[in-house]
C-alpha positions as CSV (number, residue, x, y, z in Angstrom):
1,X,40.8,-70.3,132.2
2,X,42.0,-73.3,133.8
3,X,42.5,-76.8,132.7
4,X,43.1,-78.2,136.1
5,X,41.1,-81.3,137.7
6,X,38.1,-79.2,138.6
7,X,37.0,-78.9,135.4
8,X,37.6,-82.8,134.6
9,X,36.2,-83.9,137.9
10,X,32.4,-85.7,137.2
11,X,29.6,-84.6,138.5
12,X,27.7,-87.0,139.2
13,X,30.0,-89.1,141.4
14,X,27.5,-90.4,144.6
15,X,25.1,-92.8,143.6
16,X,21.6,-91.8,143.2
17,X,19.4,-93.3,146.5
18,X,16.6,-95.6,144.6
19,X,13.1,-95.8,146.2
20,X,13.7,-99.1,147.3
21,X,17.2,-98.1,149.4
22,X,14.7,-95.4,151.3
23,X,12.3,-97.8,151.7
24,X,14.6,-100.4,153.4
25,X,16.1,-97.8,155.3
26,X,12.5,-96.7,156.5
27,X,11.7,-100.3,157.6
28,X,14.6,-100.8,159.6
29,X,14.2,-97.4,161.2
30,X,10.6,-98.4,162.4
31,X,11.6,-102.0,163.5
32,X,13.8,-99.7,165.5
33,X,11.0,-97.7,166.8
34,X,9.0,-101.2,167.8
35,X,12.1,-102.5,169.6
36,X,12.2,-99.1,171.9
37,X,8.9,-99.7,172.9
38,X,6.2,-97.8,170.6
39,X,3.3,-99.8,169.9
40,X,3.6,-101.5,166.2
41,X,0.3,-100.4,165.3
42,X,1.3,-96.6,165.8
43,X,4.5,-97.2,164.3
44,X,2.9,-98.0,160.8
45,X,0.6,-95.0,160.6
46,X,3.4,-93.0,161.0
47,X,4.5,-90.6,158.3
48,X,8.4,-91.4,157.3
49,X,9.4,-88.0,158.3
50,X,8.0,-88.7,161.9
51,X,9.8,-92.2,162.0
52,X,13.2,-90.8,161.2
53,X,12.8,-87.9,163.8
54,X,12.1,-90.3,166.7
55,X,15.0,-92.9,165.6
56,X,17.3,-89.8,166.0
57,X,16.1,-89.1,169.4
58,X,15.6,-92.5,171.6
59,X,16.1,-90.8,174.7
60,X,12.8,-88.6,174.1
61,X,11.2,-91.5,172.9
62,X,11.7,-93.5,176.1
63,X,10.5,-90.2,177.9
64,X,7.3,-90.1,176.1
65,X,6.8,-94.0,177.2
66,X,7.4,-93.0,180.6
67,X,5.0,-90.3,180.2
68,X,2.3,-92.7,178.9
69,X,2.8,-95.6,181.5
70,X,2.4,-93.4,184.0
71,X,-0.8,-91.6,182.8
72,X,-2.2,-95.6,183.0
């Protein structure tokens, strides 16, 4: 059995995310979303799930706002 650094190493060495780091980080992803050209309105009934899919993705995102301007 060893005595090495692995079994003196801690376990919990990252920092726990707090509900208030997501939510920040949820904000600023759908401020992202309004500033690429989704309506604001749409962007708040948004699930967080949906928000952080779409943020990862702008280029489909401008491709569905294509699609909609030219359906009007």
């Amino acid at each position: 059995m060893g005595t090495g650094r692995t079994l003196r190493k801690e376990s919990h060495v990252r920092p726990c995310k707090t509900p208030a780091g997501k939510a920040k980080k949820v904000a600023s992803q759908r401020r992202r979303l309004v500033k690429f050209g989704l309506p604001e309105e749409e962007v708040k009934l948004m699930a967080a799930e949906n928000v952080r899919v779409l943020v990862q993705r702008p280029t489909v995102v401008k491709k569905m706002l294509a699609k909609k301007a030219a359906a009007k």
